[in-house]
PLY file of the C-alpha trace (Angstrom):
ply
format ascii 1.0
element vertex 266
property float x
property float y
property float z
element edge 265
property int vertex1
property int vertex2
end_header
-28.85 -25.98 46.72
-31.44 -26.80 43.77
-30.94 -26.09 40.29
-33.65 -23.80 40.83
-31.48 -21.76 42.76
-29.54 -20.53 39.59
-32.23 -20.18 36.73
-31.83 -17.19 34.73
-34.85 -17.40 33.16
-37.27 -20.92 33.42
-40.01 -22.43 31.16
-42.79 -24.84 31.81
-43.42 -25.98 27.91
-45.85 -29.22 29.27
-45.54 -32.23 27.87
-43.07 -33.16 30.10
-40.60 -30.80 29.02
-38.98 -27.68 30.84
-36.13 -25.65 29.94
-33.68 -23.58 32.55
-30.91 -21.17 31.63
-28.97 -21.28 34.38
-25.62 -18.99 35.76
-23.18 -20.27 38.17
-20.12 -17.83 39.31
-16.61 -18.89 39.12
-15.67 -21.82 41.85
-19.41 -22.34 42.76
-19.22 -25.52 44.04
-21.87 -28.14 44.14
-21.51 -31.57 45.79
-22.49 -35.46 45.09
-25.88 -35.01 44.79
-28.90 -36.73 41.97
-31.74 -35.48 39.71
-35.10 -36.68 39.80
-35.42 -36.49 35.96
-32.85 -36.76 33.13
-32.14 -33.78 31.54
-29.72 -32.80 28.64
-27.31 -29.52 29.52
-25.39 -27.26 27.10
-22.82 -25.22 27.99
-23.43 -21.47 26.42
-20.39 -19.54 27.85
-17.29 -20.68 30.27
-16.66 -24.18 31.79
-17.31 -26.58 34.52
-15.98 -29.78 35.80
-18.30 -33.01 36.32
-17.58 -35.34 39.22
-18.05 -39.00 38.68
-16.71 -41.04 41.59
-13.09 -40.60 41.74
-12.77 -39.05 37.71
-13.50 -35.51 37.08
-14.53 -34.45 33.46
-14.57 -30.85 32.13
-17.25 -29.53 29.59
-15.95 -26.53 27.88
-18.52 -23.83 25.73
-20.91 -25.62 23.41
-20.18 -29.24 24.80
-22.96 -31.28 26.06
-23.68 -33.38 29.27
-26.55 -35.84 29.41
-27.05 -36.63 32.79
-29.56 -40.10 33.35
-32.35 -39.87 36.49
-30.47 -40.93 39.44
-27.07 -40.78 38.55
-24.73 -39.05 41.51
-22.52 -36.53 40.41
-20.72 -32.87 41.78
-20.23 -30.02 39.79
-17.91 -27.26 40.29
-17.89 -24.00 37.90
-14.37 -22.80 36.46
-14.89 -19.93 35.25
-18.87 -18.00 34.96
-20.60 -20.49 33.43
-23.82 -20.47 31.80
-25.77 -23.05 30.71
-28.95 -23.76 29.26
-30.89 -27.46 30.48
-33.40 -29.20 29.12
-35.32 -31.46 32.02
-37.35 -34.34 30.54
-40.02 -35.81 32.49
-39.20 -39.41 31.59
-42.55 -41.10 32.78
-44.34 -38.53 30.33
-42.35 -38.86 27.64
-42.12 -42.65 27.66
-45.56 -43.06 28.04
-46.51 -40.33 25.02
-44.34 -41.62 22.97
-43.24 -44.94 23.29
-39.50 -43.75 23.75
-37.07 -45.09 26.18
-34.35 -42.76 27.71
-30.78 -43.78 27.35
-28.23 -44.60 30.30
-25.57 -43.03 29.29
-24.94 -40.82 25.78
-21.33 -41.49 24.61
-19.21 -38.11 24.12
-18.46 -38.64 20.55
-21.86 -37.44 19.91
-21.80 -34.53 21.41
-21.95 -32.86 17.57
-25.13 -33.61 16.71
-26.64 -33.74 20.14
-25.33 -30.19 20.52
-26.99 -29.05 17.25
-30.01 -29.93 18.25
-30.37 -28.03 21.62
-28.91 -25.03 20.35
-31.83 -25.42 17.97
-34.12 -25.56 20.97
-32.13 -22.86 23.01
-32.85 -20.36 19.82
-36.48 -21.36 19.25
-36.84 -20.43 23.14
-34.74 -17.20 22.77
-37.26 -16.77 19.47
-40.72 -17.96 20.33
-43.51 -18.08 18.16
-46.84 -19.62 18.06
-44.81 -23.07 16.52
-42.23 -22.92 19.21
-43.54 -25.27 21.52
-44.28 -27.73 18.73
-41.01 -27.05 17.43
-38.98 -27.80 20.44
-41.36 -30.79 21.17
-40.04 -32.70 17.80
-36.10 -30.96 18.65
-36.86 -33.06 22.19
-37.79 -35.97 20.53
-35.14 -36.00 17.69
-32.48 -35.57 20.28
-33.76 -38.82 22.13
-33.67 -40.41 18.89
-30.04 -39.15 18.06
-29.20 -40.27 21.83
-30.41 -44.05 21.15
-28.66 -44.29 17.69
-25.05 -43.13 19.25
-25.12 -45.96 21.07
-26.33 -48.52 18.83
-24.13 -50.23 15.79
-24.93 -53.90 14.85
-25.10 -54.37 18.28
-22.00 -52.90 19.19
-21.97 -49.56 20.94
-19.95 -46.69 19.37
-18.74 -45.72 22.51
-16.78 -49.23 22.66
-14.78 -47.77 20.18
-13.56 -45.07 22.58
-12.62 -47.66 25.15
-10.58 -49.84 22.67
-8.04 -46.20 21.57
-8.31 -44.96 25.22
-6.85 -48.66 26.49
-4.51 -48.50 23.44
-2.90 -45.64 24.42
-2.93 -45.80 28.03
-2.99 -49.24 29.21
0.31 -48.70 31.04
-1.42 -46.17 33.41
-3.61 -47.71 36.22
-6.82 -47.21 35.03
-9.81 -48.06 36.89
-13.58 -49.36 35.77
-15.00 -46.59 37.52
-12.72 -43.77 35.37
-12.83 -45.65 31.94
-16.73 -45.69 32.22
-16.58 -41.97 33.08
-14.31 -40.95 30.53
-16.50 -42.69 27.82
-20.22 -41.56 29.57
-21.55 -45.01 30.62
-22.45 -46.82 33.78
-19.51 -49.08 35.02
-21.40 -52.46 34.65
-22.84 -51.46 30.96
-19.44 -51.39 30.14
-18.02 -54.68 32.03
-20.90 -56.05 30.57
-20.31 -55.25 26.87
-16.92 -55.11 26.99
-16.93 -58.86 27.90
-20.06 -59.70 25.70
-18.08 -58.18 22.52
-14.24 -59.29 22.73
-14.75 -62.59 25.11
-12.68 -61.24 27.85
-12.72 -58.31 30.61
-11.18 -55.43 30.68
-8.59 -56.26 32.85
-7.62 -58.75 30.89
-7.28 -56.67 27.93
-4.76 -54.14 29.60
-3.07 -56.93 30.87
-2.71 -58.58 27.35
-1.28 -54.72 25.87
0.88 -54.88 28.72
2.73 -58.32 27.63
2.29 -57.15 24.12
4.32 -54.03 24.61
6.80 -55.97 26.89
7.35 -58.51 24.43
8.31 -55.85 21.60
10.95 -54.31 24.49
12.49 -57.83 25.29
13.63 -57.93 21.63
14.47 -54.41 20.47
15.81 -53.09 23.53
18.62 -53.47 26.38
16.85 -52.22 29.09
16.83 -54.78 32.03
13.47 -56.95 33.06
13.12 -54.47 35.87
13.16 -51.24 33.72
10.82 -52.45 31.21
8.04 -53.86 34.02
8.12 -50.46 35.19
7.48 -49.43 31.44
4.96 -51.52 30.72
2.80 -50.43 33.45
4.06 -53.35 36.06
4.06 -52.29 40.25
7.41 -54.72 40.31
9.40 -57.07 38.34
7.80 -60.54 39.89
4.25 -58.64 39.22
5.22 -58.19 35.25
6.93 -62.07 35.38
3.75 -64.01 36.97
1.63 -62.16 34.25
4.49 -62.51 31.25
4.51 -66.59 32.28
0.49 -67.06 32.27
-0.11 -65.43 28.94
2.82 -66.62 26.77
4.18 -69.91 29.00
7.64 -68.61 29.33
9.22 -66.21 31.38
10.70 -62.68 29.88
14.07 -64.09 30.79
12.88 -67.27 28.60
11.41 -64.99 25.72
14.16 -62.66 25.64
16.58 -66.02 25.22
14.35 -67.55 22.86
13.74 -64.21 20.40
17.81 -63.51 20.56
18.84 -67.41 19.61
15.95 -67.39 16.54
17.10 -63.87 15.45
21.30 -64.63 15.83
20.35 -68.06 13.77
18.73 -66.49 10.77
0 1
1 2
2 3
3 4
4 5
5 6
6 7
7 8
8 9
9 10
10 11
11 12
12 13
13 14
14 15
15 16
16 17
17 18
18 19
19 20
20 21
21 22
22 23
23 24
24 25
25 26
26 27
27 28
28 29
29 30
30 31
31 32
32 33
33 34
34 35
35 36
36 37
37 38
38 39
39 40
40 41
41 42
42 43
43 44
44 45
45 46
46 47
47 48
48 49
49 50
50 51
51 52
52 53
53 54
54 55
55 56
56 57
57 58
58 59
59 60
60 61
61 62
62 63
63 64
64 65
65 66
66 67
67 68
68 69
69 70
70 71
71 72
72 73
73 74
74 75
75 76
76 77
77 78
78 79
79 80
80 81
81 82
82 83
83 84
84 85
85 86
86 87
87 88
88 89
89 90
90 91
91 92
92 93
93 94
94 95
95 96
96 97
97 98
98 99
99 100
100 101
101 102
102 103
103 104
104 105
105 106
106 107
107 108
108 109
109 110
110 111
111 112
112 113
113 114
114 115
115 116
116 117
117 118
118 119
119 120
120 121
121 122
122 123
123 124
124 125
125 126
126 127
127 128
128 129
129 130
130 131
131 132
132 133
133 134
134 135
135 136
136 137
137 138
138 139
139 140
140 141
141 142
142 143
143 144
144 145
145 146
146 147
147 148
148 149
149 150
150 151
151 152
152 153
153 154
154 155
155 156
156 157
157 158
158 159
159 160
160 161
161 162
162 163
163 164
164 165
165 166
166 167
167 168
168 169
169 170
170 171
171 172
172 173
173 174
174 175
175 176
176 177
177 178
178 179
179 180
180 181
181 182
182 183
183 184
184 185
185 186
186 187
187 188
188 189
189 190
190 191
191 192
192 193
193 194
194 195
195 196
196 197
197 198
198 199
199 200
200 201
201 202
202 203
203 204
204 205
205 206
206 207
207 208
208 209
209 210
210 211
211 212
212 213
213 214
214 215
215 216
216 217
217 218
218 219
219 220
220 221
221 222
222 223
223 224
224 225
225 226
226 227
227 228
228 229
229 230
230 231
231 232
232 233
233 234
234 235
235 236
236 237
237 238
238 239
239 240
240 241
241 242
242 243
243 244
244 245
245 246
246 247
247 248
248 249
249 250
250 251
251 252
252 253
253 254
254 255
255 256
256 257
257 258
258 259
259 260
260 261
261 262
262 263
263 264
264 265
């Protein structure tokens, strides 16, 4: 089933650019499949959920999905949902105009990205004799907009997404594969930075707000070693004490002796 299958109403603008309004009933169901181009999608009316390896991520009215040329995904509709797509011929595009298409567009810019293509969808609903040029510099602006959201002194803004969603859920077993779905980049981008940016992986990291959090329990609570491994995100208690020993050099027996004596002797 194409997306061709679905458009409300189609048009060829050239320059490498087409737009689709598109309708898909309630529970329409489409699976792992790619796109020969990229293309940018705003949702008009209802919602739908994207399917990114084992994470599935729901766009609600007026939220955007940027979806790069190859990139596998399913979509399933969850209530009518209509949508209007803009499909960029990248070849074109990055030949006329010297403009590279992004990977991945991190969800925290889906306010300004989504300003601009109801902009397009309303000089297409509107068309005049500067509609095509308008939508051509829209098309171009959102590329723009695209690049910048992921660019900060060299540090993506997305990595700040990471950073709070590991904060708050390091005890649950995350995976590469749903962190790098969650935040709208490829898996190894992410490794990649991740690594390049705080000097260790991500793995790592969760481990390190694991002990972190266990530490802060061995001192303020009475909960035995086995409740708080379970707490802190731990399968079992000699999981939790291998880890606690590497990164602080004692066990949480050891620490939990340790913090008591220096508190009862001050």
């Amino acid at each position: 089933m194409s997306m061709a299958d679905h458009v409300v109403r189609g048009t060829n603008l050239g320059n490498g650019i087409r737009c689709h309004e598109l309708f898909y009933p309630a529970g329409f169901h489409i699976p792992t499949h790619a796109h020969d181009d990229p293309f940018f999608t705003l949702t008009l009316q209802g919602a739908y959920r994207e399917g990114v390896h084992d994470v599935s991520i729901e766009y609600p009215a007026h939220s955007i999905l940027y979806q790069a040329a190859g990139r596998e995904h399913s979509f399933t509709a969850g209530r009518d949902v209509r949508c209007f797509v803009l499909e960029l011929n990248s070849d074109e595009i990055e030949q006329r105009y010297s403009l590279r298409f992004p990977q991945s567009v991190e969800r925290n810019s889906e306010g300004a990205l989504a300003r601009l293509m109801i902009a397009v969808y309303r000089e297409l609903k509107h068309r005049d004799a500067m509609s095509t040029l308008a939508i051509e510099g829209l098309v171009l602006q959102l590329l723009v907009e695209s690049q910048r959201a992921g660019i900060e002194r060299g540090r993506p803004l997305w990595l700040h997404h990471v950073e709070d969603l590991l904060q708050e859920r390091f005890r649950e077993p995350l995976t590469l594969a749903a962190i790098a779905a969650e935040v709208g980049v490829d898996a190894s981008q992410l490794s990649s930075t991740f690594r390049r940016v705080h000097g260790r992986t991500l793995a790592d990291e969760q481990r390190r707000l694991r002990i972190d959090f266990a530490s802060r329990r061995l001192v303020d609570s009475p909960a035995t070693l086995a409740e708080i491994s379970l707490e802190a995100g731990f399968a079992d208690q000699p999981h939790f004490t291998r880890t606690f020993k590497r990164l602080t050099g004692m066990t949480p027996a050891e620490y939990r002796r340790a913090a008591t004596t220096s508190c009862a002797s001050s």
